[in-house]
py3Dmol code that shows the C-alpha trace and the ligand (Angstrom):
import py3Dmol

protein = """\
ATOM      1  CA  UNK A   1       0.005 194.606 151.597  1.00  0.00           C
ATOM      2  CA  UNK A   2       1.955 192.606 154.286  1.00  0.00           C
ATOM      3  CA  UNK A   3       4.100 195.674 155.030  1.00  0.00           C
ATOM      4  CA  UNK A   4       4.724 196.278 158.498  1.00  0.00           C
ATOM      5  CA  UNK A   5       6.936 199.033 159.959  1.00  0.00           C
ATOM      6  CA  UNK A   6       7.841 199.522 164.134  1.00  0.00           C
ATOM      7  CA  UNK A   7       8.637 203.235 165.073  1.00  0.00           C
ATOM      8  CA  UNK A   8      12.063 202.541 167.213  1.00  0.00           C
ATOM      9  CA  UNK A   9      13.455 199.521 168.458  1.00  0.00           C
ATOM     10  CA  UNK A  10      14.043 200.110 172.111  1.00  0.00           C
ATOM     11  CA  UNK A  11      13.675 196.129 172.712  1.00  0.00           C
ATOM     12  CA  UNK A  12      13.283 193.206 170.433  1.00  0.00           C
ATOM     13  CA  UNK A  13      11.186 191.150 172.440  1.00  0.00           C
ATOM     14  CA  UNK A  14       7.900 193.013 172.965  1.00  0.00           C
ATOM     15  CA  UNK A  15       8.109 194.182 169.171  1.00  0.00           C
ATOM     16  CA  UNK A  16       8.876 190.031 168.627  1.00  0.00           C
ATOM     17  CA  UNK A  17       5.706 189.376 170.715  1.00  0.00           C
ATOM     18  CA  UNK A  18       3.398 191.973 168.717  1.00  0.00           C
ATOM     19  CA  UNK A  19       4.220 190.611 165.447  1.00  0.00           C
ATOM     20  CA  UNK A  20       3.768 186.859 166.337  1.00  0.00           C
ATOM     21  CA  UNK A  21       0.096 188.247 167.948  1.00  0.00           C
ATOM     22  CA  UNK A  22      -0.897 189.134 164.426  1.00  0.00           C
ATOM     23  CA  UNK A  23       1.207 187.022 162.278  1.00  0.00           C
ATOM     24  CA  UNK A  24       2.627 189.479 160.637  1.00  0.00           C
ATOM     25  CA  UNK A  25       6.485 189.883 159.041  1.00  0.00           C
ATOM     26  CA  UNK A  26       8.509 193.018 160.132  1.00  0.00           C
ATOM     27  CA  UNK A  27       8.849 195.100 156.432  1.00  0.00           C
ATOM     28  CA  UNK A  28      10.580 198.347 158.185  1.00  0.00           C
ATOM     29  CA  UNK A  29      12.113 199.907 160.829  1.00  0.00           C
ATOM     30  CA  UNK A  30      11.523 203.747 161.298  1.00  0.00           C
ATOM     31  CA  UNK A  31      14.079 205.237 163.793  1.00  0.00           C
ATOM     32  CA  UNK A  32      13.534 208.761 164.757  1.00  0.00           C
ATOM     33  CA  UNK A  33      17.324 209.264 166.452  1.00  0.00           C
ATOM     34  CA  UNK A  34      20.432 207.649 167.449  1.00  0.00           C
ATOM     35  CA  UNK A  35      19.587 207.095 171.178  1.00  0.00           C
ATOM     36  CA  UNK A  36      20.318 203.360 172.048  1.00  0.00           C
ATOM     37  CA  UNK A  37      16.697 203.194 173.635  1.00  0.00           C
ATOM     38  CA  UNK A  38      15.468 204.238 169.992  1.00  0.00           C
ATOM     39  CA  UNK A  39      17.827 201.906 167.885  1.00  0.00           C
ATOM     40  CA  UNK A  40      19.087 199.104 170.281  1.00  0.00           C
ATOM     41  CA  UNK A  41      16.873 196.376 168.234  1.00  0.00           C
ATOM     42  CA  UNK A  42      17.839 197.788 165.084  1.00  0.00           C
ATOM     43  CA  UNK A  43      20.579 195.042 164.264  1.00  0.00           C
ATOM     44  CA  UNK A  44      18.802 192.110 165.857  1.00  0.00           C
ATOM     45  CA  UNK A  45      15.587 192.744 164.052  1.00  0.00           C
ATOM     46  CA  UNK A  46      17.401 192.865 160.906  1.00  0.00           C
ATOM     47  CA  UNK A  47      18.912 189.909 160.946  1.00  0.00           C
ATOM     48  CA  UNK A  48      15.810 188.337 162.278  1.00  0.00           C
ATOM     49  CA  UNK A  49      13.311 189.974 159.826  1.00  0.00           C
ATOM     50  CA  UNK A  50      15.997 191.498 156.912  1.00  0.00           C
ATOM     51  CA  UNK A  51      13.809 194.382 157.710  1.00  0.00           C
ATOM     52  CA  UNK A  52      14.625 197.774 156.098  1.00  0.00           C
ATOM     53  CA  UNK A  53      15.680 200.931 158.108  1.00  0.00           C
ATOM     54  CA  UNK A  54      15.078 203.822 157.745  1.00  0.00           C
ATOM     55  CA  UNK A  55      17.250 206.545 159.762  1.00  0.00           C
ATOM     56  CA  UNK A  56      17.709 210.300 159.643  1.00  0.00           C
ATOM     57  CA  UNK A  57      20.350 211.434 157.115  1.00  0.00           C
ATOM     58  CA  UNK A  58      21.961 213.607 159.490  1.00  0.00           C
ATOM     59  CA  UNK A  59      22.863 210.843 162.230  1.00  0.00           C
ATOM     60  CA  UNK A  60      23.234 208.491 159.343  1.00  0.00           C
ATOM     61  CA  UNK A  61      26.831 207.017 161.267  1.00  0.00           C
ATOM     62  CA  UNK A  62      25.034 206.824 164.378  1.00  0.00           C
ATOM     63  CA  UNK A  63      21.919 204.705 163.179  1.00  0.00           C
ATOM     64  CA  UNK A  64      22.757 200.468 163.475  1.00  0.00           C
ATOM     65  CA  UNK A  65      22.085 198.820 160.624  1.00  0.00           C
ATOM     66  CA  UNK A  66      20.262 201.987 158.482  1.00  0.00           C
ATOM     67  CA  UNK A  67      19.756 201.387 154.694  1.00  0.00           C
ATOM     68  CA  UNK A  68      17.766 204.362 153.930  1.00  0.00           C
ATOM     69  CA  UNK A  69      18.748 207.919 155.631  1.00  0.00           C
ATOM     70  CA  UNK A  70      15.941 210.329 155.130  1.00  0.00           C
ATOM     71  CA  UNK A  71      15.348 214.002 155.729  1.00  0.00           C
ATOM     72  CA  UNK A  72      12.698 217.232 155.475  1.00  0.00           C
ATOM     73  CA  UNK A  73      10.203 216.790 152.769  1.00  0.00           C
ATOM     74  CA  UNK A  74      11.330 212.925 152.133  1.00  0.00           C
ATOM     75  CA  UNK A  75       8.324 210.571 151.562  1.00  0.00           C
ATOM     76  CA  UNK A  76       8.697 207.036 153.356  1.00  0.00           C
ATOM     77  CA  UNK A  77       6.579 204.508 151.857  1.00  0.00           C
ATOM     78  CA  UNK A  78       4.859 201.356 154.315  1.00  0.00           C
ATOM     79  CA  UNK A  79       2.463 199.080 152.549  1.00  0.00           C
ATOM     80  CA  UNK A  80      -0.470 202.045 150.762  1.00  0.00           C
ATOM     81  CA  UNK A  81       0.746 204.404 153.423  1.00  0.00           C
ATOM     82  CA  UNK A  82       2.800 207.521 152.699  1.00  0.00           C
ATOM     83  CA  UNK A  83       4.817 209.361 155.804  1.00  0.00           C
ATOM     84  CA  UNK A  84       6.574 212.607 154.750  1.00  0.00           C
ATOM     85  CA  UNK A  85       9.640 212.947 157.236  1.00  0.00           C
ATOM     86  CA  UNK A  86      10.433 216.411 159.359  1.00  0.00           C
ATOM     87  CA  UNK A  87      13.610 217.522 160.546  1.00  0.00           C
ATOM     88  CA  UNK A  88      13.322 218.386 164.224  1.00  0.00           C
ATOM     89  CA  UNK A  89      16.620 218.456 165.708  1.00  0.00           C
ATOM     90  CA  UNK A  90      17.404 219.550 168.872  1.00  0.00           C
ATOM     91  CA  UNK A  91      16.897 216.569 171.216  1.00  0.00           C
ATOM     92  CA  UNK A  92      19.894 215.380 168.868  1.00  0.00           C
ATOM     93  CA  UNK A  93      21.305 216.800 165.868  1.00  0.00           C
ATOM     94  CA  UNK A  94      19.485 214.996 163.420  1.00  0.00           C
ATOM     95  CA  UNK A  95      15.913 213.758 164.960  1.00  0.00           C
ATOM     96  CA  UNK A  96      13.310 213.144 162.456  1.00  0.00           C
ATOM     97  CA  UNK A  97       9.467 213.015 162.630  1.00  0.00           C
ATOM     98  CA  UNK A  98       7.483 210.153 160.553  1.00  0.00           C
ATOM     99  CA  UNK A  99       4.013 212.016 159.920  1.00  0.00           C
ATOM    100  CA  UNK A 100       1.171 210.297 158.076  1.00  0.00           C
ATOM    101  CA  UNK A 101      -1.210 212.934 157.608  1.00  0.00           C
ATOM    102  CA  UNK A 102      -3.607 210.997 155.638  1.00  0.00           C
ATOM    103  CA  UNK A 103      -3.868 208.645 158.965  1.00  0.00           C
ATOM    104  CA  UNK A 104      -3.695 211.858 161.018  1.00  0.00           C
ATOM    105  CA  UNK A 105      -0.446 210.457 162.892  1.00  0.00           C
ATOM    106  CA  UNK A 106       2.812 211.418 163.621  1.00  0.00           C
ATOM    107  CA  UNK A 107       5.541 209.857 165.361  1.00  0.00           C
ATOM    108  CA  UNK A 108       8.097 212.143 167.160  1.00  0.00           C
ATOM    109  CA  UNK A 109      10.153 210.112 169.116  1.00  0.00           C
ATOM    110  CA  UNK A 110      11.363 212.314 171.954  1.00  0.00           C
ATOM    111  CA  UNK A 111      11.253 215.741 170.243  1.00  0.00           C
ATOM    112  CA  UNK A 112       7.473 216.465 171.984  1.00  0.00           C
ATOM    113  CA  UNK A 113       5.967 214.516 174.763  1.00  0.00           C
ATOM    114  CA  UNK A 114       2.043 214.795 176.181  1.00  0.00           C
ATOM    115  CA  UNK A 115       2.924 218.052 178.304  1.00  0.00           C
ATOM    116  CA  UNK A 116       6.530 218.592 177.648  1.00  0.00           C
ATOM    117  CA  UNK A 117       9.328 218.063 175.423  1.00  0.00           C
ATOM    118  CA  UNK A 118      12.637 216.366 174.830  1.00  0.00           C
ATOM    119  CA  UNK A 119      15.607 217.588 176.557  1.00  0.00           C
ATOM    120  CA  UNK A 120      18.117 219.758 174.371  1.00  0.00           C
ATOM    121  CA  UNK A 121      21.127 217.116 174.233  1.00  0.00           C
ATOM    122  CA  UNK A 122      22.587 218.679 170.628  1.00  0.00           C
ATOM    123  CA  UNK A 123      20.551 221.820 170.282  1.00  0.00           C
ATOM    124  CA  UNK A 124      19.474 224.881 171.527  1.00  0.00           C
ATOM    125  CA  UNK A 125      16.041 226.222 172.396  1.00  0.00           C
ATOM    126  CA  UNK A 126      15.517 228.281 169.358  1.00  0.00           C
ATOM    127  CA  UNK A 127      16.105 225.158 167.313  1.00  0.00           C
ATOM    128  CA  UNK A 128      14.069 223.131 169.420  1.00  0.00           C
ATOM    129  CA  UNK A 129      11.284 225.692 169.500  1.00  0.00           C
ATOM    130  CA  UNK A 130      11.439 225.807 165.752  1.00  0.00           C
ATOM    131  CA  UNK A 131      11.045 221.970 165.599  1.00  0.00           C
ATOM    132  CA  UNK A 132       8.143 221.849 168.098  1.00  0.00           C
ATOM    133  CA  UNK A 133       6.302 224.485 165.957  1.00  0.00           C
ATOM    134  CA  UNK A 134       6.063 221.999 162.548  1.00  0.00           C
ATOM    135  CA  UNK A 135       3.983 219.179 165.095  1.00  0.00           C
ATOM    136  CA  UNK A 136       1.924 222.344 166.000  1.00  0.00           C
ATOM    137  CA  UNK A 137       1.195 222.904 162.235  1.00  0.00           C
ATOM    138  CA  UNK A 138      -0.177 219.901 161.666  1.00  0.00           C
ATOM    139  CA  UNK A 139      -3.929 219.452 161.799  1.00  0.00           C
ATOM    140  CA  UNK A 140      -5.735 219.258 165.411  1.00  0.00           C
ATOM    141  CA  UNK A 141      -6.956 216.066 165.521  1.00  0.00           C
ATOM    142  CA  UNK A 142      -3.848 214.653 164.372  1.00  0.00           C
ATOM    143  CA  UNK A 143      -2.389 211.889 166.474  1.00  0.00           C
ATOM    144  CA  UNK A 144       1.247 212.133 168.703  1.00  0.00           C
ATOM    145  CA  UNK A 145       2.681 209.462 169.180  1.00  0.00           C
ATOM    146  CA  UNK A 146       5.830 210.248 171.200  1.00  0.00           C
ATOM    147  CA  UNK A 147       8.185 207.556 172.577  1.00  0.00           C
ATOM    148  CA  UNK A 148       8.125 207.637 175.975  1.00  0.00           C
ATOM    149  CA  UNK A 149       5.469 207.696 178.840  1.00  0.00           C
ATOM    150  CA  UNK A 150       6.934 210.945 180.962  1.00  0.00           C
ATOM    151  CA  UNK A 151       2.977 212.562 180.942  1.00  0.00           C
ATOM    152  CA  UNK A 152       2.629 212.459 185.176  1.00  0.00           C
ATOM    153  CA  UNK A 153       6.060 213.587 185.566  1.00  0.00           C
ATOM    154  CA  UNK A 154       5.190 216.623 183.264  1.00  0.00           C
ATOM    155  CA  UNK A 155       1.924 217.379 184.109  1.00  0.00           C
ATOM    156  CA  UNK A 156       3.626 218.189 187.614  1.00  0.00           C
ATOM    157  CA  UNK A 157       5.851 220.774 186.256  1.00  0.00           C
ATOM    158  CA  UNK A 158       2.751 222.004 183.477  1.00  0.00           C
ATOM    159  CA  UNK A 159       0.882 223.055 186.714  1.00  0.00           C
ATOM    160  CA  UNK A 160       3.653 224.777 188.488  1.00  0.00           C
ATOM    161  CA  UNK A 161       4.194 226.868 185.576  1.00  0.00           C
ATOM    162  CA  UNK A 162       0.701 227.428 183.806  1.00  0.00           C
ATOM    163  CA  UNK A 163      -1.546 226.826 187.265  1.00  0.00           C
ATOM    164  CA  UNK A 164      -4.679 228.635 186.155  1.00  0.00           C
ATOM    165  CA  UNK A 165      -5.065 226.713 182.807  1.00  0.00           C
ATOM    166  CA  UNK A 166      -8.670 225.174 183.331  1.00  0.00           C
ATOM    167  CA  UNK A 167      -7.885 222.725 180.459  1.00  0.00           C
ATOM    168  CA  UNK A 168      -4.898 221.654 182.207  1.00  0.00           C
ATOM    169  CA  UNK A 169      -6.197 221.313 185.444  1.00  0.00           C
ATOM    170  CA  UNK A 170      -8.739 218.793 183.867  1.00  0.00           C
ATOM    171  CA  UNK A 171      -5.876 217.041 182.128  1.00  0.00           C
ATOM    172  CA  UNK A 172      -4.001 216.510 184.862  1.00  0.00           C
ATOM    173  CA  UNK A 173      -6.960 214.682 186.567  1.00  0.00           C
ATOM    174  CA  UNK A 174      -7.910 212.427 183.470  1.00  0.00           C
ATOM    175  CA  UNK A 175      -3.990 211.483 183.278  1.00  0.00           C
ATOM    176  CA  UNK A 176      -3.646 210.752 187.067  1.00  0.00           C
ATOM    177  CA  UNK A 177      -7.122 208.881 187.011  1.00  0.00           C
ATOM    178  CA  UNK A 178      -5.610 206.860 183.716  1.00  0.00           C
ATOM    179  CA  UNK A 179      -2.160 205.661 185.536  1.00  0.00           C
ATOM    180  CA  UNK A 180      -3.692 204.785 188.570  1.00  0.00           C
ATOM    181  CA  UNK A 181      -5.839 202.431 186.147  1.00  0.00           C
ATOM    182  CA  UNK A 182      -2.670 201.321 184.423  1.00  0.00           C
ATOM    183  CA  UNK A 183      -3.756 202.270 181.395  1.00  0.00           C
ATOM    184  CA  UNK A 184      -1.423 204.579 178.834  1.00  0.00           C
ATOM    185  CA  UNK A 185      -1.733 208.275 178.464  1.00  0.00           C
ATOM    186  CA  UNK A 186       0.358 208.167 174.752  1.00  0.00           C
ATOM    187  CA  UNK A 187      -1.103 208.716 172.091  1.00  0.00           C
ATOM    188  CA  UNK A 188      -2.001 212.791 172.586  1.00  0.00           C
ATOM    189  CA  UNK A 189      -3.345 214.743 169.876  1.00  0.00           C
ATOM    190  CA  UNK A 190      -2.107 218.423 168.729  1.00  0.00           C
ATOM    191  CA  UNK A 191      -5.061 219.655 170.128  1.00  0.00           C
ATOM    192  CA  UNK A 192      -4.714 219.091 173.394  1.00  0.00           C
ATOM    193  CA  UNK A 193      -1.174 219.822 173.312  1.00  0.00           C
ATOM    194  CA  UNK A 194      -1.664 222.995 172.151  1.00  0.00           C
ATOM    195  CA  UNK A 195      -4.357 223.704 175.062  1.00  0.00           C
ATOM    196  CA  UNK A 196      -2.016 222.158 177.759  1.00  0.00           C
ATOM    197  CA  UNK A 197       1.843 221.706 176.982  1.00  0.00           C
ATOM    198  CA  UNK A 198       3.830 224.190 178.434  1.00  0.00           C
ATOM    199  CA  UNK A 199       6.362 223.444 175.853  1.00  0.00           C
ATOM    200  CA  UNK A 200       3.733 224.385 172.759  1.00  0.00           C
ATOM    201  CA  UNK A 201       2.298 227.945 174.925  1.00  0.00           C
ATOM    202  CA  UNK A 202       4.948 230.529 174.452  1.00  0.00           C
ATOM    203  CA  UNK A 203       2.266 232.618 173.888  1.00  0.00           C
ATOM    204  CA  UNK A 204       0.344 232.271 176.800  1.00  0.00           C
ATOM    205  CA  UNK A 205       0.411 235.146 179.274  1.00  0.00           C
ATOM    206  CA  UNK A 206      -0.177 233.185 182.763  1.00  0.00           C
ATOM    207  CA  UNK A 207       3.048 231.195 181.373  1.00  0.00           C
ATOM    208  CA  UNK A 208       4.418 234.156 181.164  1.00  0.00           C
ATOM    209  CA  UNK A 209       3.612 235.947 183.942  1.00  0.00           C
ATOM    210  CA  UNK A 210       4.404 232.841 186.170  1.00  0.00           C
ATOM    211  CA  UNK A 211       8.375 232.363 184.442  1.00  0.00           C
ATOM    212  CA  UNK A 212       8.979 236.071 184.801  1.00  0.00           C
ATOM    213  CA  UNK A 213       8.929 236.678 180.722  1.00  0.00           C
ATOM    214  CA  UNK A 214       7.282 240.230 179.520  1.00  0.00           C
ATOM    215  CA  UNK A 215       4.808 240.170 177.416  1.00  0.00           C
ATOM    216  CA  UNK A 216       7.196 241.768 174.581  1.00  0.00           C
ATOM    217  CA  UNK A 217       9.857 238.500 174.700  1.00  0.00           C
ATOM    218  CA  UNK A 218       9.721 236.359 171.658  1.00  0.00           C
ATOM    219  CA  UNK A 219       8.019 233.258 171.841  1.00  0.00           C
ATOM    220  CA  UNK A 220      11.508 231.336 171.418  1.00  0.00           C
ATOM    221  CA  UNK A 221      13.067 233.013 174.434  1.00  0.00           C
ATOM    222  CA  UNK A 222       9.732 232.019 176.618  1.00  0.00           C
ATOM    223  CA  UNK A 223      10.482 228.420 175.501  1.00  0.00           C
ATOM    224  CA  UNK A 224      13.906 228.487 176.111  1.00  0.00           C
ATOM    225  CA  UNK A 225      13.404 229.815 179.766  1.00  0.00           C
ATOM    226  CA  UNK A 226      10.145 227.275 180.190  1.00  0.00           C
ATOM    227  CA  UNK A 227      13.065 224.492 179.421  1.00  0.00           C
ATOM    228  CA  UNK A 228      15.666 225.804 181.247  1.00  0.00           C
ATOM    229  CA  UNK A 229      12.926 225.577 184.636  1.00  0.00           C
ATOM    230  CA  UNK A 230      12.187 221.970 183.339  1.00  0.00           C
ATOM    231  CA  UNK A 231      15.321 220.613 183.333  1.00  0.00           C
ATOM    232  CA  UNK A 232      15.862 222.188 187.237  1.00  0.00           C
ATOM    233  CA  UNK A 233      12.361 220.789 188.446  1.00  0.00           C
TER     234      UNK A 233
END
"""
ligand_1 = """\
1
ZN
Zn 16.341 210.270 172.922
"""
view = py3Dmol.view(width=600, height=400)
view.addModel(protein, "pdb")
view.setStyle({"model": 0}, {"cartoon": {"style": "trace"}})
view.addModel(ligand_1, "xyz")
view.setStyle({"model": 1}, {"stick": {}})
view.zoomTo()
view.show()
């Protein structure tokens, strides 16, 4: 259709050099939070591209440039593809995901990362835990594409906390073995989150054994203490 959309605008010249590599006109702009390294192109691209954005309703005054604010259940149109939005606050107040399920992809921004998750700037665990859960819901195979490239840095602190997960242990090997070659460990898939991410494993009893929860503590209060550990790593 000639639609294009960019997930975040943490820099305008990469996104610049990716469009002028396919010839192709910027359509949309689909900002998952406020954060300056998530909008910082916003207003530049705009007035380069007059490029609609699309923002989260509930940082609506914190979004440059938005023209659309969206929240839970909304459906964002690109070209013949449909992405109905989340709310997953926590990270901020009003973080959205974008999630094509008819693609199998989703776009969370910083609310889940390949073996961890965001930090809990405007929210607490329970409401973090509660937006982490919806990207868990979603079908296996389905795509993450989160927006930053923390994965070696968490896989450290996955290990310390979950050491005898087998499927980790194997992760953390094809990740190393992947930077070392340069090459990108984003996207991750639900799947292997839900085999590997600390952050998505409440239930897991090594986790639990290893933080100090009983087996009796709800799975929110298991995340909350797994992120409280993270953030002193
Ligand atoms: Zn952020």
């Amino acid at each position: 259709t000639g639609d294009t959309a960019v997930v975040d605008t943490p820099e305008v010249a990469p996104i610049e050099e990716a469009l002028a590599l396919k010839g192709w006109k910027l359509t949309h702009i689909l900002n998952t939070h406020h954060h300056w390294d998530h909008t910082g192109g916003n207003e530049e691209l705009k007035k380069r591209h007059g490029c609609k954005i699309v923002g989260p309703k509930n940082e609506r005054e914190r979004i440059p440039g938005i023209d659309v604010a969206v929240g839970e259940n909304d459906v964002i149109e690109v070209g013949s593809f449909a992405a109905t939005v989340f709310d997953t606050p926590g990270h901020t107040s009003g973080h959205v995901v974008y999630h094509f399920e008819s693609e199998r992809k989703v776009f969370v921004g910083d609310t889940l990362f390949a073996m961890g998750c965001g930090r809990l700037f405007e929210g607490d665990a329970p409401t973090m835990w509660n937006s982490v859960r919806k990207i868990m819901a979603m079908p296996g195979d389905t795509e993450v594409f989160c927006a930053h490239e923390y994965t070696q840095a968490n896989a450290k602190f996955a290990l310390s906390v979950e050491p005898d997960n087998d499927e980790l242990v194997s992760r953390v090997a094809e990740v190393n073995a992947a930077r070392e070659a340069g090459v990108p460990t984003v996207p991750t898939t639900v799947a292997k989150e839900l085999a590997t991410n600390p952050f998505c494993r409440p239930h897991s009893a090594g986790l639990r054994a290893t933080i100090g929860m009983s087996a009796d503590a709800d799975d929110a209060a298991v995340f909350a203490e797994t992120r409280r550990r993270k953030d002193n790593f």
